[in-house]
Structure formats: C-alpha cells, structure tokens
C-alpha positions in Angstrom: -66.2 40.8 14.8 -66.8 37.8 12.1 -68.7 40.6 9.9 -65.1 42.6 10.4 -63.1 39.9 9.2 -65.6 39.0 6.2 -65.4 42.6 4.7 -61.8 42.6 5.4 -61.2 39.5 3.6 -63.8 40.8 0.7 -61.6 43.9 0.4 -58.5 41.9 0.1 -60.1 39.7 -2.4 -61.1 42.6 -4.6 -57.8 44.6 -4.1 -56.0 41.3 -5.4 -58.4 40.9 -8.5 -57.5 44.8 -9.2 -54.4 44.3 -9.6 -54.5 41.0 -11.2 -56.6 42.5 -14.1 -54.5 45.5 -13.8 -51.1 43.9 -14.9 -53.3 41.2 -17.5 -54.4 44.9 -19.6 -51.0 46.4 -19.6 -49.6 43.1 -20.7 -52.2 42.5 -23.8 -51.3 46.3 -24.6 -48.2 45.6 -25.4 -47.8 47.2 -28.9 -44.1 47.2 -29.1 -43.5 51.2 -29.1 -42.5 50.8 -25.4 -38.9 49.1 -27.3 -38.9 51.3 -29.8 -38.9 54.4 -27.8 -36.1 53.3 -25.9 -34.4 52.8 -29.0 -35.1 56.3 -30.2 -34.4 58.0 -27.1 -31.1 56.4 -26.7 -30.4 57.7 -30.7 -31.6 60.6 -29.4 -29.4 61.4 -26.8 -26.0 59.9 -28.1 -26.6 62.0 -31.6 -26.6 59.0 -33.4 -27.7 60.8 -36.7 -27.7 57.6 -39.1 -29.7 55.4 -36.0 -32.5 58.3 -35.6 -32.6 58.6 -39.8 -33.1 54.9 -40.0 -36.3 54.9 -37.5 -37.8 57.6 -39.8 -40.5 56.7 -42.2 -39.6 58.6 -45.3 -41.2 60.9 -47.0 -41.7 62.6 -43.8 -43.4 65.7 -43.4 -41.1 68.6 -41.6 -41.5 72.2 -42.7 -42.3 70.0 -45.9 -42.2 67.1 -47.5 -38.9 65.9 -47.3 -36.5 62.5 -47.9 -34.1 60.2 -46.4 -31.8 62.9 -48.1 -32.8 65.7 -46.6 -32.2 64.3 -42.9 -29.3 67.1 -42.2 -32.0 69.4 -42.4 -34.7 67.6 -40.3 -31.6 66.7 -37.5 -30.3 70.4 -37.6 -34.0 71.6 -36.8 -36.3 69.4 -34.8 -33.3 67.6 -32.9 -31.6 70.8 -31.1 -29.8 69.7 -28.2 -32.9 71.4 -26.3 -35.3 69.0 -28.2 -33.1 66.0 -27.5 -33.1 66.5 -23.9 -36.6 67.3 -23.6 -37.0 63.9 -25.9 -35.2 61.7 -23.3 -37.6 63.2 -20.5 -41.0 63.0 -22.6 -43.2 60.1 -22.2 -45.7 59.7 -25.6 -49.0 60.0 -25.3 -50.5 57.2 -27.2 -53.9 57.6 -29.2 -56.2 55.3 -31.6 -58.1 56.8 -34.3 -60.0 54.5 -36.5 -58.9 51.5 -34.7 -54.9 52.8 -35.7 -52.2 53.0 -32.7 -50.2 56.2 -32.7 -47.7 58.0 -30.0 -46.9 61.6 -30.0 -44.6 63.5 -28.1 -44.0 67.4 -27.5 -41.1 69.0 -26.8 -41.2 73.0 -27.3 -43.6 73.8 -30.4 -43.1 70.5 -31.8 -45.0 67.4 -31.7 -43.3 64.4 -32.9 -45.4 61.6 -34.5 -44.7 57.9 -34.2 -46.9 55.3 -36.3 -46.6 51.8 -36.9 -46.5 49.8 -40.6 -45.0 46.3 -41.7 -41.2 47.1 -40.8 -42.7 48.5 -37.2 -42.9 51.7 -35.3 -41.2 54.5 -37.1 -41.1 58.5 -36.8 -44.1 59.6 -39.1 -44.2 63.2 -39.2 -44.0 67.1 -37.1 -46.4 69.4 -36.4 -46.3 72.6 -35.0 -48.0 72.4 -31.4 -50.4 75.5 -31.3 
C-alpha cells in the first residue's frame, strides 16, 4: 500500500514540476507580439484605417512594392470585411529562421507577415498562400 502511495506522490511531484516549467517557458517567450496582435486585431475589426497603417512597416510588399501612401490600396484589398473577420479569429503561427522571430497569419489566399525591428512588431509584408 506504501509502494501505492510513493508512486502516487512521485506522480504528483512530477505533474507539479510539468507545469511549473510549463508556465516558466511561456513566460521567457514573451516576445511582445502577444500585445501587438491585440492591438492589430482590434484596428482590424473597428476599421481603424490610420491605426492599422501606423503598425505597417513601409515599404511593404502587396501586389508590389508599395508606401505609406499607397495604404487605400493595401486596405481596399487585403482588409475586406471577409479578411478582417477571419483576422480577429486567426491565431499566428510564429516561426524563427536564422535566430529571427516572425508570425504569420492566413486568412483566404493571403498570408499576412508580422516581424519585429527597433520601433517593435509591425506588419511586414503579403504573400499569396499557394
């Protein structure tokens, strides 16, 4: 019965450490997108033009290369009201290439690319999701 207890004890222990170490890595991971994307998502959804234009890293690729100017253009194309509800539902994928932190998310054929400089986590560029 004391062998019972031991290994139920053990199990408890290790379950405990788990999720100890659990919350310790998704603390340190803390990059700072989770903020941002609220940010943009709320943009997003209240078609707040000039907020989402300002979380754009300019020049930005869509369709081509294009500038802060041309944001009517991006907004009237990759931020359908299709796009921007599938945006507040979407939760980015993050991935690290050459030791770089970047999010995408996909809504439709698009991918929408996030990436972080100095001023912080901006909207980088769209692809076409094939």
């Amino acid at each position: 019965m004391s062998s019972i207890r031991s290994m139920i004890g053990s199990g408890l222990l290790v379950a405990g450490l788990l999720i100890s170490a659990g919350s310790a890595l998704a603390a340190g991971s803390n990059d700072g997108f989770a903020a941002f994307w609220t940010q943009f998502k709320a943009a997003v959804g209240k078609s707040d033009q000039k907020a989402v234009s300002q979380m754009v890293k300019f020049p930005v690729f869509y369709i081509d290369q294009r500038q802060a100017a041309d944001f009517p253009v991006i907004w009237k194309g990759a931020f359908k009201p299709v796009q921007r509800t599938c945006l507040a539902k979407q939760k980015p994928v993050k991935d690290t290439h050459e030791g770089k932190i970047s999010y995408s998310a996909f809504c439709g054929s698009l991918i929408y690319m996030f990436g972080k400089d100095n001023a912080g986590w901006k909207l980088t560029d769209f692809a076409v999701d094939d």
